[in-house]
DODREN-205730 format. One record per residue (C-alpha): residue number from 0; chain; y, x, z. Coordinates in nm, 3 decimals, padded with zeros to 5 digits. Layout:
// residues N
 seq mol      yy      xx      zz
 NUM   A       Y       X       Z
...
// end
This chain:
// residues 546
 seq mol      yy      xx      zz
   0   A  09.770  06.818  12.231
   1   A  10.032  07.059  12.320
   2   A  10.027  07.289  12.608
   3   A  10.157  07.189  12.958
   4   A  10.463  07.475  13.015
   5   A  10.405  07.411  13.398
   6   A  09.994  07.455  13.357
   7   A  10.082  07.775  13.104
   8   A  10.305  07.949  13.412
   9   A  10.038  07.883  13.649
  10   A  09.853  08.164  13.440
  11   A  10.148  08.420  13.529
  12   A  10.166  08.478  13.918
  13   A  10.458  08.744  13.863
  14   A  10.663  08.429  13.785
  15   A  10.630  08.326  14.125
  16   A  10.777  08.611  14.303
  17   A  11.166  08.631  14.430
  18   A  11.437  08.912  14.311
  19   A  11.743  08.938  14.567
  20   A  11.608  08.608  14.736
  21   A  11.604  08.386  14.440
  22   A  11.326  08.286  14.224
  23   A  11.236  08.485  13.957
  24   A  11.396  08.388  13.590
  25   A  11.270  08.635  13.346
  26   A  11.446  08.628  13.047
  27   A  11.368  08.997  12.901
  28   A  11.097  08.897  12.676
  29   A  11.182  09.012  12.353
  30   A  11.148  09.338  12.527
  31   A  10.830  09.298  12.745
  32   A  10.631  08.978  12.823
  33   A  10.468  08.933  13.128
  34   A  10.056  08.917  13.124
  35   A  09.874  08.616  13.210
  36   A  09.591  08.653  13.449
  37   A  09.303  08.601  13.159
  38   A  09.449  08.936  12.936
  39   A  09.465  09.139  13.289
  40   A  09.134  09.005  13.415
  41   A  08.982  09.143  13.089
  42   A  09.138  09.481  13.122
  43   A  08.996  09.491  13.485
  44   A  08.620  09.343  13.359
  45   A  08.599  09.655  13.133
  46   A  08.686  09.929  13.415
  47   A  08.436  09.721  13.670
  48   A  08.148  09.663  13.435
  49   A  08.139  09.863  13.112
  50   A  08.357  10.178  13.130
  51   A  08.307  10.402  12.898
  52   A  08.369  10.590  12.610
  53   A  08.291  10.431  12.202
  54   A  08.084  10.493  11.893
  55   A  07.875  10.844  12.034
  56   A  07.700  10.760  12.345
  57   A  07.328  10.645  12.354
  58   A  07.354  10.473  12.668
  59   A  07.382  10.132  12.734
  60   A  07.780  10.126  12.870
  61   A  07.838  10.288  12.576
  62   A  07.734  10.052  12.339
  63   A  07.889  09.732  12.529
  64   A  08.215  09.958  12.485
  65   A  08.185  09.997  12.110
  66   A  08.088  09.638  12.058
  67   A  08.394  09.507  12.254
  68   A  08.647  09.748  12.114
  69   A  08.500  09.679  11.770
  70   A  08.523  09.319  11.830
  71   A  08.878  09.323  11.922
  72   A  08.978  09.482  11.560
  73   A  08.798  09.181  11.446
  74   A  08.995  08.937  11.604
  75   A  09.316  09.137  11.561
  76   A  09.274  09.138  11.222
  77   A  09.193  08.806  11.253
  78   A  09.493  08.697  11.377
  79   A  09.754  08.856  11.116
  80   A  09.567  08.734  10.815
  81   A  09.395  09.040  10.755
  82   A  09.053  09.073  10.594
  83   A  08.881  09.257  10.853
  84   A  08.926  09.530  11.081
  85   A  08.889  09.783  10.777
  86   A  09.255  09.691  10.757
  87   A  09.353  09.706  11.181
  88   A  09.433  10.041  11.298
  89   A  09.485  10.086  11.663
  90   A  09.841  10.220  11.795
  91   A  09.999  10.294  12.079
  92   A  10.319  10.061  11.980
  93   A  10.508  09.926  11.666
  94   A  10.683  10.254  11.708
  95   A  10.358  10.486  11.620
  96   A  10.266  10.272  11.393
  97   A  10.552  10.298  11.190
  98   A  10.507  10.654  11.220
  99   A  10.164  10.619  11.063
 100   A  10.273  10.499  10.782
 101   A  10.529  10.812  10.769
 102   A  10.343  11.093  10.793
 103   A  10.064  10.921  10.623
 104   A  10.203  10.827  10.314
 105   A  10.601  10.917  10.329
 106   A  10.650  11.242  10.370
 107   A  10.335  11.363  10.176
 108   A  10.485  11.175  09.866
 109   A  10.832  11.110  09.859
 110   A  11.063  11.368  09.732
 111   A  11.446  11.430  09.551
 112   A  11.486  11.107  09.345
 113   A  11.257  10.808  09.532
 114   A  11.455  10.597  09.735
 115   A  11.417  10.415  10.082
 116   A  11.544  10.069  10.120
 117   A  11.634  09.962  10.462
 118   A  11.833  09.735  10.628
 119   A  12.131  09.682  10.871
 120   A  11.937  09.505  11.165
 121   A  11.689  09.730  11.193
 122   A  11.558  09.889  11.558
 123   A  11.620  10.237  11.581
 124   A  11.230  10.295  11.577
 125   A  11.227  10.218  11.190
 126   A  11.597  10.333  11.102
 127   A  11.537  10.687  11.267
 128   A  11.219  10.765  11.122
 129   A  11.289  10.690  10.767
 130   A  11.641  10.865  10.821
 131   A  11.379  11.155  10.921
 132   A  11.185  11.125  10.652
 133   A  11.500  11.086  10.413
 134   A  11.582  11.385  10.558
 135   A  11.293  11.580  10.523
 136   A  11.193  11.466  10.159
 137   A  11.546  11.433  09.978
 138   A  11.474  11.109  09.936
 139   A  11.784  10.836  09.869
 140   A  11.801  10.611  10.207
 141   A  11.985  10.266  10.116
 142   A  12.082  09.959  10.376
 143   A  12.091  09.614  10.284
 144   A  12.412  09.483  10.397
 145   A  12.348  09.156  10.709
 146   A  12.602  08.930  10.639
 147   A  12.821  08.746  10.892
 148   A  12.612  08.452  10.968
 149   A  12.354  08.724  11.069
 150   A  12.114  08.743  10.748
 151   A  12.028  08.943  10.502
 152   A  12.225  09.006  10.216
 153   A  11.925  08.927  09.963
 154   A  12.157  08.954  09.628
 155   A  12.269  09.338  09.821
 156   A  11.879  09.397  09.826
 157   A  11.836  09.301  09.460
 158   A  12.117  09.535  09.362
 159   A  11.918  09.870  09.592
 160   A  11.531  09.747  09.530
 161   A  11.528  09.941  09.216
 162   A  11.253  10.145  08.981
 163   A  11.343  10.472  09.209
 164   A  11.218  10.270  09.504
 165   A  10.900  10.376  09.678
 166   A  10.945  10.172  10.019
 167   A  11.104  09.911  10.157
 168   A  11.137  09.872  10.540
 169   A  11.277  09.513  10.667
 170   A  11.189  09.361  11.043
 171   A  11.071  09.025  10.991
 172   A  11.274  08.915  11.314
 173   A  11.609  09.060  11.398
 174   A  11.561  09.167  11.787
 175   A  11.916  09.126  11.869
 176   A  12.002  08.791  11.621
 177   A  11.725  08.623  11.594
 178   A  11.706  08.626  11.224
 179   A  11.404  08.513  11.087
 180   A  11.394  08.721  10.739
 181   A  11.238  08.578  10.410
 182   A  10.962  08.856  10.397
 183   A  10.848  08.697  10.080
 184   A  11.154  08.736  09.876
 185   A  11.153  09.138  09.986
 186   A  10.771  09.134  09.859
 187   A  10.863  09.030  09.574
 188   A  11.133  09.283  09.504
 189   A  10.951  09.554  09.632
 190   A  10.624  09.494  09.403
 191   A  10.828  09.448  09.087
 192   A  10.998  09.772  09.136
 193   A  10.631  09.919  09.254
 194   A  10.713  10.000  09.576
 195   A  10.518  09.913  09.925
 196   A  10.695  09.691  10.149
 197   A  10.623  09.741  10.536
 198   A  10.724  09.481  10.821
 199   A  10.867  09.545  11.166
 200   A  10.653  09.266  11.334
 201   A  10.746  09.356  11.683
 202   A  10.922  09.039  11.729
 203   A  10.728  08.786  11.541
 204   A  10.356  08.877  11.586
 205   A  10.446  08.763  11.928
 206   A  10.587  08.426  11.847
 207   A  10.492  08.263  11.526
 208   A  10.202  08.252  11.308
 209   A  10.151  08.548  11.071
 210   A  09.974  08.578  10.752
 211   A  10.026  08.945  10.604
 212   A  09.837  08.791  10.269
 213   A  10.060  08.513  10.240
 214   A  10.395  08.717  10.330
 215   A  10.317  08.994  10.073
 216   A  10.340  09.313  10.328
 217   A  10.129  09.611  10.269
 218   A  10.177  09.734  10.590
 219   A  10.244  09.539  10.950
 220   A  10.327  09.665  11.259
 221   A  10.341  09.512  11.627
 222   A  10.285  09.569  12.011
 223   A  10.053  09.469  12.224
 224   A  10.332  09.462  12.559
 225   A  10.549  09.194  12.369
 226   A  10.266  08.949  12.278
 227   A  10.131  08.855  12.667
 228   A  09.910  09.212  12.598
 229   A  09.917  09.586  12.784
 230   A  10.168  09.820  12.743
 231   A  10.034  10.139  12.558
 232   A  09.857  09.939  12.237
 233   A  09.999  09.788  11.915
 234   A  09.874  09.768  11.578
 235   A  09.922  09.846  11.205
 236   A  09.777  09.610  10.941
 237   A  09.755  09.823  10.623
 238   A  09.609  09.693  10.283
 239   A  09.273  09.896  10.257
 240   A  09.379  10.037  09.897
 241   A  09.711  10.240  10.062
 242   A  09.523  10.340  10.389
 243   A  09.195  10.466  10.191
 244   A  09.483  10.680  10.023
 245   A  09.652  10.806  10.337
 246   A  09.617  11.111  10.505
 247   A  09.573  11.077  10.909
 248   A  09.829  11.251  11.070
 249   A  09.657  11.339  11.420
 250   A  09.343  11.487  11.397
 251   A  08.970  11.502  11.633
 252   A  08.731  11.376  11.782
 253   A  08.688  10.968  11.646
 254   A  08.890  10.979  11.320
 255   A  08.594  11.320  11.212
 256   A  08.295  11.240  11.010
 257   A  08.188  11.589  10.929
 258   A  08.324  11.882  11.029
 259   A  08.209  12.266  10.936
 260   A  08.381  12.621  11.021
 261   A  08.536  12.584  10.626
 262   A  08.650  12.221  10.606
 263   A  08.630  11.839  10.747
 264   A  08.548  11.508  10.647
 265   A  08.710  11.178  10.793
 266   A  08.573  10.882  10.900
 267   A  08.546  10.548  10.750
 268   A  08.861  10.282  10.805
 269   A  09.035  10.220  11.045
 270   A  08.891  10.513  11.315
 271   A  08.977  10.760  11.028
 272   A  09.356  10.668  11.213
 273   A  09.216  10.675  11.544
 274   A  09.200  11.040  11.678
 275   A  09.033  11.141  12.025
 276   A  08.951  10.849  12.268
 277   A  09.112  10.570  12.202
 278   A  09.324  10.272  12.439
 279   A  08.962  10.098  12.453
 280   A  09.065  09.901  12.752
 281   A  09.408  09.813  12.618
 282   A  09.236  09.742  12.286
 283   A  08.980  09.456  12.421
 284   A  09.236  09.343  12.611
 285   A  09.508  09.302  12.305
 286   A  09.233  09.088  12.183
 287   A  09.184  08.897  12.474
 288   A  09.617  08.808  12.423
 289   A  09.557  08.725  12.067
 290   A  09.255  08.445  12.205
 291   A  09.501  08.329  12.455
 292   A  09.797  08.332  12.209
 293   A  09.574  08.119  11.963
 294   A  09.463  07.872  12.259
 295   A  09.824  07.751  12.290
 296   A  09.842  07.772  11.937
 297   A  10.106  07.989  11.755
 298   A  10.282  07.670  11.577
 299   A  10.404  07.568  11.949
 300   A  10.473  07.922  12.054
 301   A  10.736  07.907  11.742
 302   A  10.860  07.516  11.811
 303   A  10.852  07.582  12.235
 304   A  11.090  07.955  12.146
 305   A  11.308  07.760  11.912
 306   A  11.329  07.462  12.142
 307   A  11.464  07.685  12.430
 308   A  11.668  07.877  12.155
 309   A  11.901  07.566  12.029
 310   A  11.920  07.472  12.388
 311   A  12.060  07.768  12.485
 312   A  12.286  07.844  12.178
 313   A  12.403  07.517  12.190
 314   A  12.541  07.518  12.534
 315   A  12.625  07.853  12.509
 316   A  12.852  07.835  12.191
 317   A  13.017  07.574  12.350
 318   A  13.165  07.792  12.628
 319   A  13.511  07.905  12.490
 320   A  13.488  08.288  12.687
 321   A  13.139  08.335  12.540
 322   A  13.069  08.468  12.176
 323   A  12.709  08.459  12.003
 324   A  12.525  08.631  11.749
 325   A  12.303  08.600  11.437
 326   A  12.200  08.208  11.291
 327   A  12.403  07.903  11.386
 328   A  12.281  07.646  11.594
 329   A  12.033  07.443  11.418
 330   A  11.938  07.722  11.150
 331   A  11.567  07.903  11.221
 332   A  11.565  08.150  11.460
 333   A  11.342  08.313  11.716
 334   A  11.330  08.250  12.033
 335   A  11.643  08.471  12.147
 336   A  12.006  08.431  12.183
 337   A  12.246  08.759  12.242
 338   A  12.608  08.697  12.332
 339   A  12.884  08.871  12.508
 340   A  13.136  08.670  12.782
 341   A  13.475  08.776  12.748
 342   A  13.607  09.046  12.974
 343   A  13.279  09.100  13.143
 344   A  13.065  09.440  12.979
 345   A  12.698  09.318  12.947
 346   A  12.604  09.581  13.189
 347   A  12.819  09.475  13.426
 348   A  12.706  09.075  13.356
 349   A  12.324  09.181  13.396
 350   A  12.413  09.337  13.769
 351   A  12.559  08.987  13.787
 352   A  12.268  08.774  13.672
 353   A  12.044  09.050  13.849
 354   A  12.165  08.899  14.154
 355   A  12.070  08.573  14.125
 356   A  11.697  08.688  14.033
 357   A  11.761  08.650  13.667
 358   A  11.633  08.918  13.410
 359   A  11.770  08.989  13.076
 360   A  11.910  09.282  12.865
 361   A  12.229  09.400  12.819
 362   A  12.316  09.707  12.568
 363   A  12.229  09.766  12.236
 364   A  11.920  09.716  12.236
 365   A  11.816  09.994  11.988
 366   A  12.030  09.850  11.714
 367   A  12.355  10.083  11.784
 368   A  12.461  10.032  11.397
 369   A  12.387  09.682  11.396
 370   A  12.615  09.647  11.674
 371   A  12.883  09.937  11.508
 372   A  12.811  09.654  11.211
 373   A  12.900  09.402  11.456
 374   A  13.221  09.568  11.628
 375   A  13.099  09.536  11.982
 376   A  12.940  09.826  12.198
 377   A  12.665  09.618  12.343
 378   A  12.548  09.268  12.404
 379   A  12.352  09.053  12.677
 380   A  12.054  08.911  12.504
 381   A  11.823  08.622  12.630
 382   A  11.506  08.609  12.529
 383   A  11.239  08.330  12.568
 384   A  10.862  08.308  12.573
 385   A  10.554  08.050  12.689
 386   A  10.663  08.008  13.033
 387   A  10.994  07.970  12.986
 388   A  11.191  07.634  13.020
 389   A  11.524  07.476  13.008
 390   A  11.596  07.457  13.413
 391   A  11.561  07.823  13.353
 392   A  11.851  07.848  13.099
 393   A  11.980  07.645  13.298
 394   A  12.020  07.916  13.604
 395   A  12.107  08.150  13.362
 396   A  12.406  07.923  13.251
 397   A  12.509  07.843  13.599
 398   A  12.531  08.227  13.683
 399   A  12.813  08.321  13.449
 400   A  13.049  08.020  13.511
 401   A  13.315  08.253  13.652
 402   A  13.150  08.563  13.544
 403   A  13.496  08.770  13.627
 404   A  13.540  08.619  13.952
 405   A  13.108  08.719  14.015
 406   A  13.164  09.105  13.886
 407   A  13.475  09.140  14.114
 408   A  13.284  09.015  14.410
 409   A  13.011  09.240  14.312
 410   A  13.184  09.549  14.279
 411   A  13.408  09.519  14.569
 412   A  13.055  09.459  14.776
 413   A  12.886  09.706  14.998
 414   A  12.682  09.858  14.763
 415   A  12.923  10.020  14.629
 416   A  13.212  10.283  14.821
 417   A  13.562  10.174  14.795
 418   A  13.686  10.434  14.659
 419   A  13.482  10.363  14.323
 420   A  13.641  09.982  14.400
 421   A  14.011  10.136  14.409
 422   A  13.984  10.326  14.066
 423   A  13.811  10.004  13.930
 424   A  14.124  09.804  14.011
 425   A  14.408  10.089  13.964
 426   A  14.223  10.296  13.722
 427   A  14.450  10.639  13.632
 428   A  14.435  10.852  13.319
 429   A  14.397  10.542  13.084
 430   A  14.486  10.555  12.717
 431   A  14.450  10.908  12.532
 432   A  14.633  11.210  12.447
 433   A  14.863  11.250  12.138
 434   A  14.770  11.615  12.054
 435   A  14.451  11.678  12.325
 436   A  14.276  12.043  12.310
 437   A  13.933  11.860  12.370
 438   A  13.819  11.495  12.265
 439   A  13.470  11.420  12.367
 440   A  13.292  11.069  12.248
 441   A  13.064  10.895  12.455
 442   A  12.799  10.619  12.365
 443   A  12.596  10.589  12.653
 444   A  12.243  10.413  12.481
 445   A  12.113  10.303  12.799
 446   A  12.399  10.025  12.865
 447   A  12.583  10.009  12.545
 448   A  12.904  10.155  12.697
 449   A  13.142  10.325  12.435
 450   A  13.468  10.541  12.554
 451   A  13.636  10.877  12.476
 452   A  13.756  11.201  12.693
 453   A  14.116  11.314  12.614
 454   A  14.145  11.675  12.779
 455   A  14.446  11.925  12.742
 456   A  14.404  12.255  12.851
 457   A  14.604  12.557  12.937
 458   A  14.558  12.911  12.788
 459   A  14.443  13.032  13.105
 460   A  14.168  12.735  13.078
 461   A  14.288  12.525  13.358
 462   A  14.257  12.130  13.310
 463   A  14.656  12.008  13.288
 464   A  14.564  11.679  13.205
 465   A  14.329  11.431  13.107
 466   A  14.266  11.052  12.988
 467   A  14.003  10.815  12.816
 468   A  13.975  10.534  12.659
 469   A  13.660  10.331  12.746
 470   A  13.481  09.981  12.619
 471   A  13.276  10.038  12.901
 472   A  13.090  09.896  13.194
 473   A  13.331  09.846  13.503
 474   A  13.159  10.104  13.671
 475   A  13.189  10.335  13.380
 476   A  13.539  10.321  13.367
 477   A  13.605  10.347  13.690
 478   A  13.366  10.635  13.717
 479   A  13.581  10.772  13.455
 480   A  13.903  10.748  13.589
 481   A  13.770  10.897  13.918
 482   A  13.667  11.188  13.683
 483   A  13.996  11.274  13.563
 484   A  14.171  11.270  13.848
 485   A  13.921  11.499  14.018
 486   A  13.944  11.748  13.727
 487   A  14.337  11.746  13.666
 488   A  14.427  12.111  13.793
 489   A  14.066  12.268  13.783
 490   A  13.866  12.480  13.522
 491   A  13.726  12.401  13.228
 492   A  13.434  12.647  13.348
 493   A  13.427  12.399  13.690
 494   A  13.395  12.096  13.501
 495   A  13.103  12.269  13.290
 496   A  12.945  12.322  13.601
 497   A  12.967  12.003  13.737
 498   A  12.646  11.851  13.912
 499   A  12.624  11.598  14.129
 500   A  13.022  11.575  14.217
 501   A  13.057  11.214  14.133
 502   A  12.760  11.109  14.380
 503   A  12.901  11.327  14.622
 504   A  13.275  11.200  14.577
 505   A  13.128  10.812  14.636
 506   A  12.878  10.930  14.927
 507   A  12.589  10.809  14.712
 508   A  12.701  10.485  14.749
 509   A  12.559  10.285  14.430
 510   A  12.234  10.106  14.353
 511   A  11.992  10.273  14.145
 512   A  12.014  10.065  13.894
 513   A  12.362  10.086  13.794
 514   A  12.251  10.512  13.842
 515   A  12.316  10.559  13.478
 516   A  12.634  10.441  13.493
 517   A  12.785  10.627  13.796
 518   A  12.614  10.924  13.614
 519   A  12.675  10.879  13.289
 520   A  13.054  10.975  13.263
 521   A  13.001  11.334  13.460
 522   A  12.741  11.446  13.213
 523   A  12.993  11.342  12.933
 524   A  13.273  11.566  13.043
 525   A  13.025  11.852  13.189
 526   A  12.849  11.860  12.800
 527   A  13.232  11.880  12.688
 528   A  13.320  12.178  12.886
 529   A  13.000  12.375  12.798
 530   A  13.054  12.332  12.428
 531   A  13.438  12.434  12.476
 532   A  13.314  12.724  12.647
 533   A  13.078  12.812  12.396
 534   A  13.282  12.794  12.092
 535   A  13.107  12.526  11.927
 536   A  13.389  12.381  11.717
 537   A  13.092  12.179  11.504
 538   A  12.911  12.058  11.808
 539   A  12.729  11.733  11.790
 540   A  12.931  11.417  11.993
 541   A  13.258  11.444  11.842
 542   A  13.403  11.757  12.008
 543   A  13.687  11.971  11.902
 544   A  13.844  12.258  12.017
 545   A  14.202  12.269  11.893
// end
């Protein structure tokens, strides 16, 4: 019998709060799912009746401990198809875990002449650290191309997955499209060209079944925070063969067997991975999520996501000002859907949808490459889970009918000065400079806004004139043109000393959420000037001293 969505929310009391005087609609769950009262009731249990520390105290709190934090590996392992928790090492996130498998068995080994196959979707947390370890090794990184219906380019794959080839790296759910990749296929590849193939689980250890045995991956790695678990735990599945050969990469107390002035032995698998005291709370609880996942069953996790998925593509993609990414409707996906509405930056449509108590994300979600791949500077992404349900899309749907109309009204609101309103509507300095001394690019992660300072300046280093271009927020760009009209006749040394100016200029009148935006601009130009000043023709962001 499946689950009762309305009995299933009653297990999350955060869902009954209000934001801004509306219900709560929290559609940010591919980044963070809430925790239902039996996960935080566990973590609580441990701190009120068993605290203490694992594996070396002869005391009877102690032991309890070790048996529950043993226990969880157990049923971690459990639940990704591993054989037991030889194979479950403990991280802090998907993030670390990935790094495990790094420094344990990357940069030791690779060198001038292996080869790293990647791909195009994949979250900076894998892209970055095998770029490192490219880097580092002289080993050959290679992308797999995503195609324009938002998969994977498997024939690209077949033509990089080569006999050079020590690793392949794939996410087995795109974060941003919803791609559900055919892990199998990359196995398959990968072992005839005798490499290891590990999977970015982040996004499906959370909402579908997963067999690590069945998909082929020698190494897995997830979160805790995204799967109805605690922040500050994930795990790594490895195949006991590779992680027997591995080298630990932090070292102490837990992961120590024996340990003399002239050398050290490690412990047995998996605490050889686990140095110092461990997330023991945020361990037992992880596998108190993975019994609660399992009691709704992980086949209607996948069908309830997908459900809520099509019903939101499908009305979305019907909506002429709104453009969507990854699978068409009807194709398997996860249980997200990222899209853009015309005219209206994501940042500027989450402040929008903020207001009416609804929570998603908006930037690029740490894919900038996929999205450089994608020619946009950011999206809005919606993201379901357990408790979610259609009334909720719903809201969300109703909120950006007019969604131009909605940012005007918000930005010409109190919270912010009217002065930052004025540049908004006339903004000056647009457009850039034919021959400019100084051009300074700016990608501002946090929101997905993309623009560019023109500057000219005079030999006696006084600002004639400056511009930008910007596919930015509203409040970016307005931010911007307040920026350069402030700076027109001033120093180059004044704007490299600039602190604070913007703020002051708009009275601190801005929410603190939109902080990185008002911000965000002034440390742009102020990082310009300094590297003008300093000579540094070569300087990282795209600056130039003619």
């Amino acid at each position: 019998m499946s689950p009762d969505v309305a009995a299933v929310r009653d297990d999350y009391p955060v869902l009954d709060r209000s934001v801004n005087g509306q219900p709560l609609t929290y559609l940010d769950n591919a980044a963070t799912t809430h925790t239902p009262r039996q996960v935080y009731e566990t973590f609580e249990s441990f701190y009120a009746g068993y605290n203490a520390n694992v594996h070396r105290g002869i005391h009877e709190l102690s032991h309890e401990a070790s048996v529950a934090y043993e226990a969880a590996h157990d049923r971690v392992a459990e639940f990704v198809g591993a054989d037991g928790r030889e194979e479950m090492v403990f991280t802090r996130n998907t993030t670390e875990s990935i790094n495990l498998v790094a420094h344990g068995l990357a940069l030791p080994e690779f060198g001038p002449g292996d080869a790293i196959v990647t791909t195009e979707m994949e979250h900076h947390a894998s892209l970055v650290t095998w770029q490192q370890v490219a880097k580092r090794t002289g080993a050959d990184l290679r992308f797999v191309r995503v195609t324009e219906d938002g998969n994977l380019d498997v024939e690209h794959a077949k033509s990089l997955i080569d006999a050079d080839t020590e690793l392949v790296s794939i996410p087995h759910v795109s974060n941003v499209l919803g791609t559900v990749n055919p892990v199998r296929t990359f196995a398959d590849l990968a072992d005839d060209a005798g490499a290891v193939l590990l999977v970015d689980g982040a996004q499906s250890a959370p909402t579908r079944p997963v067999d690590v045995d069945a998909m082929g991956a020698d190494f897995f790695a997830f979160s805790g925070h995204k799967m109805a678990g605690p922040t500050g735990i994930g795990g790594l599945y490895g195949r006991t063969g590779l992680l027997e050969e591995m080298e630990p990469f932090l070292y102490g107390g837990e992961m120590i067997r024996h340990v003399t002035f002239d050398r050290s032995t490690w412990n047995g698998l998996p605490w050889k991975f686990e140095a110092g005291t461990p997330p023991i709370a945020e361990g037992i609880a992880l596998g108190a999520a993975v019994d609660y996942l399992d009691d709704l069953g992980m086949d209607w996790v996948r069908d309830h996501e997908n459900r809520l998925a099509q019903y939101a593509l499908e009305r979305l993609s019907a909506r002429e000002d709104v453009t969507t990414y990854g699978p068409g409707l009807g194709e398997e996906r996860t249980g997200l859907v990222s899209f853009n509405v015309d005219g209206v930056h994501g940042h500027d449509l989450s402040s929008i949808l903020n207001d009416r108590g609804i929570a998603v994300r908006a930037g690029d979600h740490c894919t900038q490459p996929l999205h450089d791949r994608l020619e946009i500077p950011g999206s809005v992404r919606a993201s379901f889970y357990v408790y979610n349900t259609e009334a909720e899309i719903d809201r969300l749907l109703d909120a950006i009918e007019d969604a131009r109309a909605k940012r005007e009204a918000y930005l010409a609101s109190d919270r912010y000065s009217d002065r930052l309103y004025d540049h908004h509507l006339h903004p000056r300095n647009g457009g850039g400079l034919e021959d400019p001394a100084l051009v300074k690019s700016s990608e501002e992660t946090a929101c997905g806004d993309d623009g560019e300072f023109h500057v000219d300046i005079a030999p006696d280093g006084t600002i004639e004139r400056l511009a930008f271009e910007s596919q930015s927020c509203a409040v970016s760009r307005a931010v911007a043109s307040l920026i350069t009209e402030y700076l027109e006749g001033r120093t180059v040394a004044e704007a490299a000393e600039m602190e604070g100016e913007v703020a002051s200029m708009l009275d601190g009148q801005f929410p603190d959420l939109r902080r990185d935006c008002v911000v965000g601009p002034e440390d742009v130009i102020r990082e310009a000037a300094q590297e003008y000043l300093a000579g540094d023709d070569e300087a990282e962001g795209s600056t130039s001293a003619a």
